[in-house]
N, C-alpha and C positions, 0 to 999 in steps of 0.2 A: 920758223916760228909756228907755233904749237896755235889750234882758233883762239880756244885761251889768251893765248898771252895776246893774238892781234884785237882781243875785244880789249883787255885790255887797254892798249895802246889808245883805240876806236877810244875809252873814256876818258881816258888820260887827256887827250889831245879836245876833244867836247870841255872838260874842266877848262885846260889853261884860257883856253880860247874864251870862254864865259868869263873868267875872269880880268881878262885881260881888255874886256870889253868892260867890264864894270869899272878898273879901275881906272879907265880912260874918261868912261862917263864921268866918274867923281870927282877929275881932278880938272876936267872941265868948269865944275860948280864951284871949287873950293878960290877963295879969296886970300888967304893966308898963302905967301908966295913957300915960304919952307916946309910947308905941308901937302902943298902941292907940288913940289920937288918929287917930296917923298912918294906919292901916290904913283906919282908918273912914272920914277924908278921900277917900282910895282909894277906897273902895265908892262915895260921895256925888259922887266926879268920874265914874267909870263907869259911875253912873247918869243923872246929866247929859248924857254922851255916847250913851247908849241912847237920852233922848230928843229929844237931835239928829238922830241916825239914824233914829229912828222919824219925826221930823218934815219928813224927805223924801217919804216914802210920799204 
């Protein structure tokens, strides 16, 4: 793996992981039971994705 590509990687894995904290945040807050489903799925894909990316390293 090329530095390139591991900075890459280095943002990729910063993204999911911010986000996956936001969406866990938000669905902490949300009252609507099906939209907080949805949010949460959210968080569970972008953690999946985290350790896809982590599992290049």
């Amino acid at each position: 793996m090329t530095a390139k590509e591991l900075l890459y990687v280095e943002d990729a894995l910063g993204h999911e992981k911010y986000f996956q904290q936001k969406c866990t945040e938000t669905a902490a807050q949300l009252t609507d039971s099906d939209l907080k489903t949805c949010v949460e799925q959210m968080a569970s894909r972008h953690q999946q994705l985290f350790q896809s990316f982590y599992g290049l390293l």
